[in-house]
C-alpha positions as CSV (number, residue, x, y, z in Angstrom):
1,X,-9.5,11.7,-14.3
2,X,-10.0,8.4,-13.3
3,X,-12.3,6.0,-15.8
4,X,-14.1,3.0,-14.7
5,X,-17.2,0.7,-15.4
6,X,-19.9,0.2,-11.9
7,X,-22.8,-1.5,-12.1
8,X,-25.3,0.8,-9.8
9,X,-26.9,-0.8,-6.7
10,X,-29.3,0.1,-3.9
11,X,-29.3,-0.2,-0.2
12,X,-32.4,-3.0,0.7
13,X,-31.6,-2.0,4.7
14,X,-29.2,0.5,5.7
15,X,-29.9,2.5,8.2
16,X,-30.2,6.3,6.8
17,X,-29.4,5.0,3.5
18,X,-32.2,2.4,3.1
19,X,-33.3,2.6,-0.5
20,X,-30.6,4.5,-1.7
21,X,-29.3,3.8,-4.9
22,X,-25.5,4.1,-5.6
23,X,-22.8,3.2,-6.7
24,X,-19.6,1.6,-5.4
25,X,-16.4,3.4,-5.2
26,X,-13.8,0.7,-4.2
27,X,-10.7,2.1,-2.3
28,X,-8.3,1.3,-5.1
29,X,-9.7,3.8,-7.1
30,X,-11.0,6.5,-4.3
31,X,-7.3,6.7,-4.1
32,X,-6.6,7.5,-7.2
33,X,-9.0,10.2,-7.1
34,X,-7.9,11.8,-3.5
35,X,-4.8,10.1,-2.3
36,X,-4.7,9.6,2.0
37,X,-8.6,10.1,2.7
38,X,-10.8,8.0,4.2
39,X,-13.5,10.8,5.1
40,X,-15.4,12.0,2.0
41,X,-15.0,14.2,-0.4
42,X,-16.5,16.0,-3.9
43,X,-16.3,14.9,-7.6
44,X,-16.7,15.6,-10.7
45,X,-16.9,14.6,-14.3
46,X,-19.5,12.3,-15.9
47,X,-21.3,9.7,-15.5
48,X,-22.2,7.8,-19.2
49,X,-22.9,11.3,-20.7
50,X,-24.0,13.1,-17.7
51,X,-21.9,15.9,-16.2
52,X,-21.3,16.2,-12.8
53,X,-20.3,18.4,-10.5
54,X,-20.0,19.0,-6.6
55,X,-21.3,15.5,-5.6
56,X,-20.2,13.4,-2.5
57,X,-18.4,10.7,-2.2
58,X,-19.5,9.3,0.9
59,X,-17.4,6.5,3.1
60,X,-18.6,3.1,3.7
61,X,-15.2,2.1,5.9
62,X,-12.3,0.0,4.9
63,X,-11.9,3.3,2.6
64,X,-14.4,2.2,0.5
65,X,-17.0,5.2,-0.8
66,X,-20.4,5.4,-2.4
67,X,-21.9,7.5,-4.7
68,X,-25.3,8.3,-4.1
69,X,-27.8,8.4,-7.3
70,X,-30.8,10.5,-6.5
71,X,-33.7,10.4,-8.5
72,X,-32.8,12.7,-10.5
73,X,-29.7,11.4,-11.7
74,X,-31.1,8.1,-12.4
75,X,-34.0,9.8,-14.6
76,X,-31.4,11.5,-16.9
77,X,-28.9,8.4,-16.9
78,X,-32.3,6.2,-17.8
79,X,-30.8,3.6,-15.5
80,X,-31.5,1.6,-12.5
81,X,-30.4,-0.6,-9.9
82,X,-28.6,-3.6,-11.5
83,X,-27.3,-1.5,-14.6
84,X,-23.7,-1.2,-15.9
85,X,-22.5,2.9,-16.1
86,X,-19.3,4.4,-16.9
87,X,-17.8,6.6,-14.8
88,X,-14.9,9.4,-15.3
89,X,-14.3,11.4,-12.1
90,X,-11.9,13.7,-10.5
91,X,-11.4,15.3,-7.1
92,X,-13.1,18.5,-7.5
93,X,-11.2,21.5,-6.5
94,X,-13.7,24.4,-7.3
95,X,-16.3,23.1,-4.9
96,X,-17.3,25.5,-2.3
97,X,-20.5,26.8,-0.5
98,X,-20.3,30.1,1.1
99,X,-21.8,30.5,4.9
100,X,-24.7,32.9,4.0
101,X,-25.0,35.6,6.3
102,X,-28.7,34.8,8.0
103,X,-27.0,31.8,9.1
104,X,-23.7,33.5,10.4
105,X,-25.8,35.9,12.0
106,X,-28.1,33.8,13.7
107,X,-25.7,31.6,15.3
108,X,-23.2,34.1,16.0
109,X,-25.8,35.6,18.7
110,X,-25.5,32.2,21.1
111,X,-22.5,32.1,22.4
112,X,-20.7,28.8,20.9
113,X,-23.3,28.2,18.4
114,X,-20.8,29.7,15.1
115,X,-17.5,27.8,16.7
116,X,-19.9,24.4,16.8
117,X,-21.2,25.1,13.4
118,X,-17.4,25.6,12.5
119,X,-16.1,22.3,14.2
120,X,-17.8,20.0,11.9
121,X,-16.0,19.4,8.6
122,X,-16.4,21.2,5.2
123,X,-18.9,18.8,4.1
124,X,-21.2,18.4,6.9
125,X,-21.0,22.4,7.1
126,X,-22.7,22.1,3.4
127,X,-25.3,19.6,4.4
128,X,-27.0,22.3,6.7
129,X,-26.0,25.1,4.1
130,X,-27.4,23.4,1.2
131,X,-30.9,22.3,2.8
132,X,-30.8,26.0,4.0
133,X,-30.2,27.4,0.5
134,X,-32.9,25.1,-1.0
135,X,-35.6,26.1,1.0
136,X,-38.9,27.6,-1.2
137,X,-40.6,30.2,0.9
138,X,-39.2,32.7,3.9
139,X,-41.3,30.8,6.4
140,X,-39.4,27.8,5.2
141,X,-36.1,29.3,5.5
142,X,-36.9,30.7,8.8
143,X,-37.7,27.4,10.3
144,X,-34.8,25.8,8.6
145,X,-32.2,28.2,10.7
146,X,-34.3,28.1,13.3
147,X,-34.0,24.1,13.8
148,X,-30.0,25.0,12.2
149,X,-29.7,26.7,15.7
150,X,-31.2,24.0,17.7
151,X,-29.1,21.8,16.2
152,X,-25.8,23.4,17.2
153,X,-27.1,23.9,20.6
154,X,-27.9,20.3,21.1
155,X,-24.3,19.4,18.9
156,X,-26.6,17.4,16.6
157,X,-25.0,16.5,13.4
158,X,-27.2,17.3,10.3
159,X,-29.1,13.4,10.2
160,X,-29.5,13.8,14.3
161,X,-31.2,17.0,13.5
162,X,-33.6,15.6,10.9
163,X,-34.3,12.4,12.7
164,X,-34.7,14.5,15.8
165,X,-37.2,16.8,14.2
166,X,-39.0,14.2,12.6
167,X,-40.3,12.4,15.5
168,X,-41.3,15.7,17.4
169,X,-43.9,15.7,14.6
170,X,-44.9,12.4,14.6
């Protein structure tokens, strides 16, 4: 476990991230946490007195990270931008997100649609899996795999497929 003061800050313009609210993970201490990786990984432990489990660290380059503060988070911490928190994390090892099988099934009948879902890393696999998974209604699901598909077909990567989807609507 690796313990550390951040003070949490927010993205004014950054692409994607605009608005996002974070906070910094310098490479000094991503090392201590996972040793040799510069691509991203999960965490766990707390943050002031709020358990945490499963969440990204995301890289910023120079093997720097963030981590991101949804809403959420920032609610039960009662903190903002600008605002001091403690932090206590560890790589977490029991992390994992099964495939479930609509998905499996759907892009196992196109033929390269399973080995390109495969090809991405562990973590970008989850981004579509999770959205998937959090979907309300069947007729949300069902256009979630559907654009899933689409995506694979095209070889978008999970923000491509958002982004993608977003302006066919606008």
């Amino acid at each position: 476990m690796v313990n550390f003061i951040a003070e949490i800050e927010k993205f004014d313009t950054n692409g994607e991230k605009t608005g996002w609210s974070y906070v910094f993970i310098p490479e000094a201490i991503a090392q201590q946490i996972k040793p040799n990786d510069r691509r991203g990984f999960r965490v766990c432990g707390q943050i002031d007195q709020l358990s945490i489990s499963g969440k990204s660290l995301l890289p910023m380059g120079g093997g720097d990270f963030i981590l991101a503060l949804d809403s959420k988070m920032r609610k039960q911490l009662r903190k903002e931008a600008g605002q001091p928190v403690t932090l206590s994390l560890a790589l977490d090892v029991n992390f994992k997100v099964d495939m479930p099988e609509d998905l499996e099934v759907c892009l196992a009948q196109e033929e390269g649609l399973l080995e390109q879902f495969l090809s991405y890393t562990k973590s970008h696999q989850n981004y579509f899996i999770n959205w998937l998974n959090t979907a309300k209604t069947e007729v949300t699901r069902t256009k979630r795999l559907v654009m899933i598909v689409n995506a694979m077909a095209l070889k978008q990567d999970f923000g491509l497929m958002l982004r993608s989807n977003r302006k066919e609507k606008g």
